[in-house]
C-alpha positions as CSV (number, residue, x, y, z in Angstrom):
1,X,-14.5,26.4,1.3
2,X,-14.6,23.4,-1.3
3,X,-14.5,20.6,1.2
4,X,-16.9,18.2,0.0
5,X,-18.7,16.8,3.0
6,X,-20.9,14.5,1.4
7,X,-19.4,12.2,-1.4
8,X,-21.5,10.7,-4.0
9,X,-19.6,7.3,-3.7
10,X,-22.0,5.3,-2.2
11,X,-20.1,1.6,-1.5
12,X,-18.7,-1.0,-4.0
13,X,-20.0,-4.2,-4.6
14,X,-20.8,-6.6,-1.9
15,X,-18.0,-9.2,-2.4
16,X,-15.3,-6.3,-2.2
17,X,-15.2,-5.8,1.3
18,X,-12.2,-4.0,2.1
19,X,-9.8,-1.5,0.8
20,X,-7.7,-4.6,-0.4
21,X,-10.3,-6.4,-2.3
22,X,-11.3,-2.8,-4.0
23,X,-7.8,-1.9,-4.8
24,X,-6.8,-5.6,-6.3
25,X,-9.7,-6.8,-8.2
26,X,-10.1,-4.3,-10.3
27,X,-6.2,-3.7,-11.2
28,X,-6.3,-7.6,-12.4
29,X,-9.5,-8.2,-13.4
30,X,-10.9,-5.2,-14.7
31,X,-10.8,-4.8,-18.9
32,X,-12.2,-2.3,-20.9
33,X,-12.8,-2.4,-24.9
34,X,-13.3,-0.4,-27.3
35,X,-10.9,2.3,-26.6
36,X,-8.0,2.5,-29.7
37,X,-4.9,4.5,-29.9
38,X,-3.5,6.6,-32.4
39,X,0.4,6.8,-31.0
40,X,2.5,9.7,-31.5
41,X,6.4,10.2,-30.1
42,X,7.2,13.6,-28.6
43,X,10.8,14.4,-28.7
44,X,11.5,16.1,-25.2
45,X,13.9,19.3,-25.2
46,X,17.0,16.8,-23.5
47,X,17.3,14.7,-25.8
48,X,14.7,11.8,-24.5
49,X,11.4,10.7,-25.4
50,X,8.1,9.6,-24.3
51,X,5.1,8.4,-26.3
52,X,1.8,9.8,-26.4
53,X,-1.8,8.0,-27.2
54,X,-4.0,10.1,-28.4
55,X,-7.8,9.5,-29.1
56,X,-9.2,12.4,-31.5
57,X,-12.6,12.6,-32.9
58,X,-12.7,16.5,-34.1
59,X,-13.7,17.9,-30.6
60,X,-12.9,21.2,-29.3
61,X,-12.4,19.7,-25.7
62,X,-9.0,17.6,-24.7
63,X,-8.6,15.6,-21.7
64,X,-4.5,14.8,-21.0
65,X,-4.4,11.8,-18.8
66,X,-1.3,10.7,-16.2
67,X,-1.3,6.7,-15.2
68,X,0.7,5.8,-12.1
69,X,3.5,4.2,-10.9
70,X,4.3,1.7,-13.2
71,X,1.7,2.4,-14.9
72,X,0.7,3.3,-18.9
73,X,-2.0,3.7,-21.6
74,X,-3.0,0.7,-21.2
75,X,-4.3,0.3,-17.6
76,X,-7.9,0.0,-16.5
77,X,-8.6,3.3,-15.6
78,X,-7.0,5.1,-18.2
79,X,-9.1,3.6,-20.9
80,X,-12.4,3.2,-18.7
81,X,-11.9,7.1,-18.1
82,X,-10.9,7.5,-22.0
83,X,-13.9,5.4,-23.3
84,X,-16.2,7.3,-20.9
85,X,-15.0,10.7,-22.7
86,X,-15.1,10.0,-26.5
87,X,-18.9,8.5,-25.7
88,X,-19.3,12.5,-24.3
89,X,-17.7,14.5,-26.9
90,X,-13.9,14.7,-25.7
91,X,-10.5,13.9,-27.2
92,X,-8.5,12.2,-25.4
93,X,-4.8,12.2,-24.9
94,X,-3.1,9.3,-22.7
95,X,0.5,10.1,-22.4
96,X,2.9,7.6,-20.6
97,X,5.7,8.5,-18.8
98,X,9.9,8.1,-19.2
99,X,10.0,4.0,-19.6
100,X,6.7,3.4,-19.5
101,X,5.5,2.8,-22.9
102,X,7.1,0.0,-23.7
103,X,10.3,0.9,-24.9
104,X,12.9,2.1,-22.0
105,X,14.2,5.7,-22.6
106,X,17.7,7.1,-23.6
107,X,18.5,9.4,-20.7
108,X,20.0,8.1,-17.4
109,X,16.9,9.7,-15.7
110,X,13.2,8.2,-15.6
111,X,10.1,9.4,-14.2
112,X,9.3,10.3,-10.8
113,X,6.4,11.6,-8.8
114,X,7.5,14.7,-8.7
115,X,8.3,15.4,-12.5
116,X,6.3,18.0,-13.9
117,X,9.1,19.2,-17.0
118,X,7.5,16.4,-19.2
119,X,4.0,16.8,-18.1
120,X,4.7,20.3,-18.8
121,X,5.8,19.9,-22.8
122,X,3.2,17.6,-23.5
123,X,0.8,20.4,-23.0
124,X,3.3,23.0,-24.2
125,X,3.3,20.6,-27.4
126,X,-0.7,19.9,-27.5
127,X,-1.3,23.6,-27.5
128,X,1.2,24.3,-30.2
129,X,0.0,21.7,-32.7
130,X,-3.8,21.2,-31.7
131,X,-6.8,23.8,-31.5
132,X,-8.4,22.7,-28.4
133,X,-10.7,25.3,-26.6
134,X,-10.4,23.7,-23.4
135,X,-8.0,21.5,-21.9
136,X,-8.7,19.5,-18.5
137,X,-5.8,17.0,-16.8
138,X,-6.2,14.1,-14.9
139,X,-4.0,11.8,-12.8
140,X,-4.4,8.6,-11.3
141,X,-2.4,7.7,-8.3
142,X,1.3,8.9,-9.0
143,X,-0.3,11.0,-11.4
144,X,-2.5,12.5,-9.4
145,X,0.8,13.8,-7.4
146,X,1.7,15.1,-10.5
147,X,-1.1,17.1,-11.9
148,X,-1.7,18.8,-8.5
149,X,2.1,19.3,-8.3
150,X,1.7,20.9,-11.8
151,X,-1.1,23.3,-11.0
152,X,0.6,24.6,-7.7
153,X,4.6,25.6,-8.8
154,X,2.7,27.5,-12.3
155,X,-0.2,28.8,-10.4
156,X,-1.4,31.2,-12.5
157,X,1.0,30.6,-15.0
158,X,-0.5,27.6,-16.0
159,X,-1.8,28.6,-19.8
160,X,-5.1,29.5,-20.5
161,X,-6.3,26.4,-22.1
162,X,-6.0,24.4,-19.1
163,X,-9.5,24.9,-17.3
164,X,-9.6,22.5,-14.7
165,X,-7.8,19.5,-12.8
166,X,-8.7,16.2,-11.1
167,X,-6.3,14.0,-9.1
168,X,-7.9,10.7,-7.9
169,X,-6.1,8.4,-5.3
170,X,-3.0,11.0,-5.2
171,X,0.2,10.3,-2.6
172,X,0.1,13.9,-1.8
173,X,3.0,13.1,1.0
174,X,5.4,10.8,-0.3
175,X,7.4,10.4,3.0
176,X,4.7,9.1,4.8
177,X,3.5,6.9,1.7
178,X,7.0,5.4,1.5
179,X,7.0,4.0,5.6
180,X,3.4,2.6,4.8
181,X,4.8,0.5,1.8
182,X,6.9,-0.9,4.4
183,X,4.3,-2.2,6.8
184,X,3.1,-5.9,6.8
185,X,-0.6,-5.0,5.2
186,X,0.9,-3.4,2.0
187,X,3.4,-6.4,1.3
188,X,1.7,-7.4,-2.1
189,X,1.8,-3.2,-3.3
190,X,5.4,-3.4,-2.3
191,X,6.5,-6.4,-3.8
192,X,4.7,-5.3,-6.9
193,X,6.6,-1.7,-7.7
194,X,10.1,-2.9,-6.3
195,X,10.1,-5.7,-8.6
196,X,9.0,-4.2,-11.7
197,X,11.9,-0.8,-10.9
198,X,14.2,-3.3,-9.9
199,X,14.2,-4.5,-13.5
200,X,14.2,-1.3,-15.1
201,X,16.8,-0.6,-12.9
202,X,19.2,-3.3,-14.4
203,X,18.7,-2.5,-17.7
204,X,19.6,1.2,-16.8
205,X,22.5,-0.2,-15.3
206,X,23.2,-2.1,-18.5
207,X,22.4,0.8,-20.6
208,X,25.0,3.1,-18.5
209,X,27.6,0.9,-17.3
210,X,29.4,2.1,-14.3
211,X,26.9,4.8,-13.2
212,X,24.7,2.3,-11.1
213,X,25.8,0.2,-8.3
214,X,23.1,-3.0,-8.6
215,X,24.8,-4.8,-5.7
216,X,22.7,-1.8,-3.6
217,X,19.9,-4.1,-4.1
218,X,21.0,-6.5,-1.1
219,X,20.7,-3.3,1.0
220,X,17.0,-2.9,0.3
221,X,15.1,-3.4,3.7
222,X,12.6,-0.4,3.5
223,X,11.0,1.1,0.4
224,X,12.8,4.4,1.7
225,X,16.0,2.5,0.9
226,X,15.4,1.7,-2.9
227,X,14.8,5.5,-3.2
228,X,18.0,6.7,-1.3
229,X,19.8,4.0,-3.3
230,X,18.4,4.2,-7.0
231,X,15.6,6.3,-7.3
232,X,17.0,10.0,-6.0
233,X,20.1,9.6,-7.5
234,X,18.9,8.4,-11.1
235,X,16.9,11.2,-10.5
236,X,19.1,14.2,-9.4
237,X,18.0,14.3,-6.0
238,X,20.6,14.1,-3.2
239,X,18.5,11.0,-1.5
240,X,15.0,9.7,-0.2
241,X,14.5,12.7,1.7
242,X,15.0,15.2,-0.5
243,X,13.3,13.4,-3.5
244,X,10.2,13.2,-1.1
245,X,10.1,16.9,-0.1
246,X,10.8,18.0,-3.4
247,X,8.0,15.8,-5.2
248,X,4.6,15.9,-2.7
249,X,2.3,17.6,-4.0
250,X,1.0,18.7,-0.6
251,X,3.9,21.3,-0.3
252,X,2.3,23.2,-3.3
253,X,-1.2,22.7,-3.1
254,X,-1.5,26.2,-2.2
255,X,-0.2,27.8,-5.6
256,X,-3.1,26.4,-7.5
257,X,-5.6,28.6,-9.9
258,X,-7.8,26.5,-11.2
259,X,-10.9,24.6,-10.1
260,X,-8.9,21.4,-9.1
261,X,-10.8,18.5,-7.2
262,X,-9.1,15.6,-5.5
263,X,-10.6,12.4,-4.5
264,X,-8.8,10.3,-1.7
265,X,-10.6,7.3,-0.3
266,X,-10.0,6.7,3.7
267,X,-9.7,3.3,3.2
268,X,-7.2,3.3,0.4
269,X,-4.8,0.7,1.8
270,X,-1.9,3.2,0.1
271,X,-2.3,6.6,1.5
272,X,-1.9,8.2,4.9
273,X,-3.7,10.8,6.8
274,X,-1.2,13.3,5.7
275,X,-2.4,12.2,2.1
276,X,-6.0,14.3,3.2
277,X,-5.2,18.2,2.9
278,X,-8.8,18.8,4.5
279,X,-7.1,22.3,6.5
280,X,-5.6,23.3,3.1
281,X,-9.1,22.7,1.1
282,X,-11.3,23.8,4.0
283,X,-9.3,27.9,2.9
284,X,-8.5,27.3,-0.7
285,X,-10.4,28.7,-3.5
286,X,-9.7,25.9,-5.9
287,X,-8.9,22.9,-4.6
288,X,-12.4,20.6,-3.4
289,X,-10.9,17.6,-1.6
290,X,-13.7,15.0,-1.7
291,X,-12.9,11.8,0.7
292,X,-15.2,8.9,0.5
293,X,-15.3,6.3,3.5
294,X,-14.8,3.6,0.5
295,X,-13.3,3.4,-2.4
296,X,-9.7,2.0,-2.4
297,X,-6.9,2.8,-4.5
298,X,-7.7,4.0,-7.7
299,X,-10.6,1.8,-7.8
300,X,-14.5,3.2,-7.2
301,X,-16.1,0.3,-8.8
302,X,-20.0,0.6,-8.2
303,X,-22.6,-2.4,-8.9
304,X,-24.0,-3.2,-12.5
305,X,-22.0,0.1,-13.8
306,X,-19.8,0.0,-16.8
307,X,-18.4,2.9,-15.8
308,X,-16.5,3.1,-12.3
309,X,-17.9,6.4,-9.8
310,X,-14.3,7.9,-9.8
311,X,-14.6,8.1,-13.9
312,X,-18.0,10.0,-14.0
313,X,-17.3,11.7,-11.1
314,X,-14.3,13.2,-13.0
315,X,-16.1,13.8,-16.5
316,X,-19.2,15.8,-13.8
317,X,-16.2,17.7,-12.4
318,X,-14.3,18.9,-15.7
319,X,-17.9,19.5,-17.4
320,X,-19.4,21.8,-14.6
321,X,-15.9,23.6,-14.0
């Protein structure tokens, strides 16, 4: 029964005092050094492309890390968790999604919370050209969705190499996540994604004239309706709905086969109780949900630590399992 009762996370520094403050300071202020890429492009089987970061220093252990929405290489926890590795004897491989790496992709389609077919050739394409003994994945947020989404449809098909999983701050329902975008408390989050897919939206449009109807925008009330209007159908889903049902995680947690540990804090000011399998994890063989009171979104700072808790936390979990 891996439900983790008692979480290690103690509490955050003093002056972050809410789920807000944990979730925000960090994401704007937070910088870590040291950490360089060496970039590589992987040419998907469609046609498209996304760009891979790698950090190799000769070792027979590889991390592959997912950012979130929005997200890339580049963010704070993707390095912080990156740096923390290659000081322990990993390589490190930081792959960022459809559009995200700076250059926007060729195919009408982008990335999604639910897409595991890319996630799923970057490891097909690690294992090919590397000689790593072990292979552990991590996601962060969106990524998180993904990883656990990953591990559940291949179940054991998942190959060899990969040993273990972590998913930290992961929307494992995305219906419920969606209607909590749209209340008053997560205006900031909200504003944040819609403006930055808005734009990426218009230069899809641009980049296939015709296929897009823009003028949608003005019927954007909920977050539910940027999905039903741009995000399913660049996507191949019918609308919201279906996109949702089809991408939570939570509808496949029970196909995974390997040690997979997910770390959801109760006051992250993005998730919902849904977001907390604790009846699925209380049963499962693989999947140790660990929920600390504190923590926020993707966030786990801890006092005088260079390091955040959710980082070491993650390198303890993929070294022990």
């Amino acid at each position: 029964m891996p439900l983790i009762k008692n979480s290690t996370y103690t509490k955050p520094p003093f002056y972050l005092f809410n789920g807000h403050l944990e979730t925000i300071v960090p994401s704007v202020w937070r910088k870590v050094e040291g950490v360089q890429y060496e970039r590589e492009r992987l040419e998907l089987a469609d046609g498209d492309f996304v760009d891979l970061d790698w950090v190799k220093k000769g070792n027979e252990r590889l991390m592959i890390l997912t950012h979130g929405l929005e997200g890339n290489s580049d963010r704070h926890y993707i390095k912080g968790m990156v740096k923390l590795l290659q000081s322990n004897n990993w390589d490190a491989l930081a792959w960022n999604c459809r559009s995200c790496s700076g250059e926007m992709n060729r195919k009408l389609r982008m990335y999604h919370h639910g897409d595991i077919a890319d996630i799923g050739e970057v490891i097909q394409h690690t294992i090919a050209t590397a000689n790593y003994k072990e292979i552990s994945l991590i996601g962060f947020s969106m990524g998180g969705n993904i990883v656990l989404k990953y591990l559940g449809v291949n179940g054991q098909k998942v190959p060899k190499q990969i040993k273990n999983g972590v998913a930290i701050s992961a929307p494992c329902d995305l219906s419920s996540s969606a209607d909590k975008l749209d209340r008053p408390s997560s205006y900031f989050y909200k504003q944040k994604f819609y403006s930055r897919l808005a734009a990426k939206m218009e230069l899809k449009a641009q980049q296939f004239p015709g296929v897009i109807d823009m003028s949608q925008l003005k019927n954007v009330k909920r977050w539910r309706d940027f999905d039903d209007f741009f995000s399913a159908p660049v996507n191949g889903f019918k609308d919201a709905q279906d996109f949702y049902n089809q991408a939570s995680s939570l509808n496949y947690l029970d196909g995974i086969q390997r040690p997979t540990l997910l770390i959801n804090a109760y006051n992250d000011p993005i998730l919902t109780p849904t977001c907390f399998p604790t009846a699925i994890a209380q049963h499962h063989s693989y999947l140790f949900l660990e929920a600390p009171t504190k923590g926020g979104h993707v966030s786990f700072l801890e006092p005088n630590q260079d390091f955040t808790w959710m980082e070491r936390r993650a390198l303890e979990f993929v070294e022990n399992f």
